[in-house]
C-alpha positions in Angstrom: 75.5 69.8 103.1 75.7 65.9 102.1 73.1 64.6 99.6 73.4 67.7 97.7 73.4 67.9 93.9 74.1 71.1 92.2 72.9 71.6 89.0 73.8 74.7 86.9 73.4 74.4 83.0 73.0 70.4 83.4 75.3 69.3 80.6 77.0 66.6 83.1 74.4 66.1 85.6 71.7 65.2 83.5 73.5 62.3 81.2 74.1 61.4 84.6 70.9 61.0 85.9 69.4 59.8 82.7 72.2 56.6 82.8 71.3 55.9 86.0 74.9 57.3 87.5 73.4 59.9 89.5 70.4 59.6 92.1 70.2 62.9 93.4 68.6 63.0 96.8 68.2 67.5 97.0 69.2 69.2 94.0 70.1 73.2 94.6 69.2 74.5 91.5 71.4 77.8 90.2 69.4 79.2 87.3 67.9 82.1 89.4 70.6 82.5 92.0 71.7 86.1 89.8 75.0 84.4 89.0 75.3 84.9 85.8 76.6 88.4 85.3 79.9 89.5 83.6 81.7 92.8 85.0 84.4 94.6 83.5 86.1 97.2 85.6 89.8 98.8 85.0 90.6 95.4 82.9 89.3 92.8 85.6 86.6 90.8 84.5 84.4 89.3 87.1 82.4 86.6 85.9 79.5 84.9 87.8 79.8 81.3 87.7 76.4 80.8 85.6 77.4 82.7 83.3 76.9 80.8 79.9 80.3 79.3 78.0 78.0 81.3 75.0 78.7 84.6 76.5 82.2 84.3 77.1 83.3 83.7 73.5 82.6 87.3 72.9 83.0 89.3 76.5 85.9 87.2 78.0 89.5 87.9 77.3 91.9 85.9 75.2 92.5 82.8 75.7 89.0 82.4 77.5 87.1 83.4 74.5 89.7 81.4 72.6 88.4 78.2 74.2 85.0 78.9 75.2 84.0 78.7 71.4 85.4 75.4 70.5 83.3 73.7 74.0 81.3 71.0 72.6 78.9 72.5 70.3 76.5 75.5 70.0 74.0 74.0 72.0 75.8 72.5 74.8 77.7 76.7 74.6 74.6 77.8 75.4 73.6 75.8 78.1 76.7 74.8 79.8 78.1 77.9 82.5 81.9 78.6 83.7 81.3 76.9 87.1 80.0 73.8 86.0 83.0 74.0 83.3 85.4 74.7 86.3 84.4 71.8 88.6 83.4 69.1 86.9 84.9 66.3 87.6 87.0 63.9 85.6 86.0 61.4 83.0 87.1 57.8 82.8 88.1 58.1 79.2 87.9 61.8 78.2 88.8 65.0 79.5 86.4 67.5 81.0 86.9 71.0 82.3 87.7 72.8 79.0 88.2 76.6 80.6 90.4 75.3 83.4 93.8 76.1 81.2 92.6 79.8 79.9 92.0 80.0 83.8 95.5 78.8 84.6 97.3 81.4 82.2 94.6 84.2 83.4 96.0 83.3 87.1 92.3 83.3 87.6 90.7 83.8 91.2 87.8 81.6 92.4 84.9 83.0 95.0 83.1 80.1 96.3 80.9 79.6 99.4 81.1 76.8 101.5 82.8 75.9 105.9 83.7 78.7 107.2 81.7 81.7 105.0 82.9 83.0 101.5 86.3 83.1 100.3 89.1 83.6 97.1 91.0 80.8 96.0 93.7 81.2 93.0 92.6 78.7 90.7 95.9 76.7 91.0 94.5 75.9 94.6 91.2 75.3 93.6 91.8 72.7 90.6 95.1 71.0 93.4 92.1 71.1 96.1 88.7 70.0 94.2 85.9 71.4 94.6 85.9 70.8 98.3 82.1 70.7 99.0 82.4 74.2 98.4 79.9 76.1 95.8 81.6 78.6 93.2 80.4 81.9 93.5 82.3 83.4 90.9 85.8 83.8 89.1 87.5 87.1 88.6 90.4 87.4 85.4 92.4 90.0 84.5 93.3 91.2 80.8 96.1 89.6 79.7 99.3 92.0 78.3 99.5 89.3 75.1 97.6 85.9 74.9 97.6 82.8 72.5 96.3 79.2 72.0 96.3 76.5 69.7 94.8 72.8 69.7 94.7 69.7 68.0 90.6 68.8 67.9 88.9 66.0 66.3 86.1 66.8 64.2 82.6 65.0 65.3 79.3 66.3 66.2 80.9 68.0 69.2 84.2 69.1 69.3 86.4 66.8 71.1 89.9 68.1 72.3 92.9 66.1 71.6 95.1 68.2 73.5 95.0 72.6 74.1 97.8 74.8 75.0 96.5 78.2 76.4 99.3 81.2 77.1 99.6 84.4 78.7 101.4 87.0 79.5 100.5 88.6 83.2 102.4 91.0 85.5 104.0 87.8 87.0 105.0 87.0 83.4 104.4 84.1 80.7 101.8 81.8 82.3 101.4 78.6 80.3 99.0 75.8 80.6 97.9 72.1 78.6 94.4 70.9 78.7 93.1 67.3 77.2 96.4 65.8 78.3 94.9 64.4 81.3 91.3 64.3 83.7 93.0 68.4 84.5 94.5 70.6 82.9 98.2 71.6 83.6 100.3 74.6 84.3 103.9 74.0 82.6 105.7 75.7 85.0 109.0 74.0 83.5 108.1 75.9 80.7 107.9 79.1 82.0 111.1 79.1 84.1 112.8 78.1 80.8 111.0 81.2 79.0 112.1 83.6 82.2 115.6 82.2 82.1 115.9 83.4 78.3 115.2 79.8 76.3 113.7 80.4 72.9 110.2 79.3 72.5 111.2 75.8 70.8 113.7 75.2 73.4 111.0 76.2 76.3 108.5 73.9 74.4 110.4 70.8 74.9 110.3 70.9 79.1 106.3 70.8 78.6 106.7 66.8 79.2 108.7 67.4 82.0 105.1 69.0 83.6 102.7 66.8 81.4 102.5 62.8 81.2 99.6 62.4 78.4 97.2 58.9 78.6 95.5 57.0 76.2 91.7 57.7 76.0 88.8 57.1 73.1 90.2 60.3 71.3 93.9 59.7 70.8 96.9 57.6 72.3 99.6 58.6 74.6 102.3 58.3 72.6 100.4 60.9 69.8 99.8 63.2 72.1 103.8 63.1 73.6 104.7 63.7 70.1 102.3 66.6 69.0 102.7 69.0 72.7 106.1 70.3 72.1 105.6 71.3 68.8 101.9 72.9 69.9 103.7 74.6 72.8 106.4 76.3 70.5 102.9 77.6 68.3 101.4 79.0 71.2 104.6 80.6 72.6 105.7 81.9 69.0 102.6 83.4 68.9 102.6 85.1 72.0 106.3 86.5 70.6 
């Protein structure tokens, strides 16, 4: 409904509220909605969307796990959940939504409630639609054949992400995706036709600007990053080799 603010682990809504950004009218609270389970069943993972960014470093798959250790810090791990992670929106100056490129390469689906009843979105839907008014219920992964990631970070209190490549290989083959580029994360799907047309992974690398224009915000410039992806893409893929 309107005048709704949903608050799972709080990490963005409550700087929010505290600056005087946010004035919620309702708040639907998620901390006892039993939402924060993780299933494993014939390699799927089912993951409820309160599930803590904590608990995925060491019962999600690679690159999830990858990435879910390196989200801000171990307090903000502990408190901060997958949905919340997943949906929240875009800074002015710095990137938000560290998970969504693990969930690219995962070809993640995404249960939500919302119009119309329940239903499964693939996550490149979700992240091209928004969040819709709709509530995440729950994301469901399978395990990757082969993963890899690398990232540029810069050291602070919190870790702060320059720019993240995640990779995987699925049955629909190499999935590959930038986060900290932009307000989103990115599939390079220039990339991956280059990979399934036979490109080596330094060749592939170099079509990842042809999917990703970088911007300038507080952490680094555009420029850097336009000179650093291709060469972290090439990591990431050689690794996956």
């Amino acid at each position: 409904g309107d005048g709704i603010t949903v608050l799972a682990g709080g990490t963005i809504v409550m700087p929010e509220i505290t600056f005087g950004h946010l004035r919620p009218q309702r708040t639907l609270y998620l901390g006892r909605a039993g939402l924060d389970q993780i299933e494993r069943a014939n390699g799927t993972y089912r993951i409820g969307a309160m599930t803590r960014v904590a608990a995925l470093v060491d019962d999600a798959p690679e690159p999830l796990s990858t990435f879910a250790a390196h989200v801000g810090d171990y307090e903000i791990r502990g408190q901060a959940t997958i949905g919340g992670n997943l949906c929240a929106p875009p800074a002015e100056s710095l990137s938000r939504g560290d998970l969504q490129a693990p969930l690219l390469v995962l070809n993640a689906r995404v249960l939500s409630a919302g119009g119309g009843g329940e239903r499964t979105d693939s996550i490149d839907h979700f992240l091209a639609a928004g969040a819709d008014a709709r509530l995440v219920l729950e994301v469901e992964v399978d395990e990757p054949k082969r993963a890899a990631a690398a990232a540029v970070r810069r050291p602070h209190a919190h870790a702060y992400t320059i720019l993240a490549v995640a990779a995987a290989e699925t049955p629909d083959g190499v999935r590959v995706a930038v986060a900290g580029a932009g307000p989103r994360a990115t599939r390079a799907t220039s990339v991956e036709q280059a990979l399934s047309g036979g490109a080596a992974a330094e060749e592939a690398a170099e079509q990842a600007l042809t999917d990703v224009e970088p911007r300038d915000d507080a952490l680094a410039s555009a420029a850097y990053r336009r000179e650093i992806l291709p060469g972290l893409v090439a990591r990431v893929l050689s690794e996956l080799s």
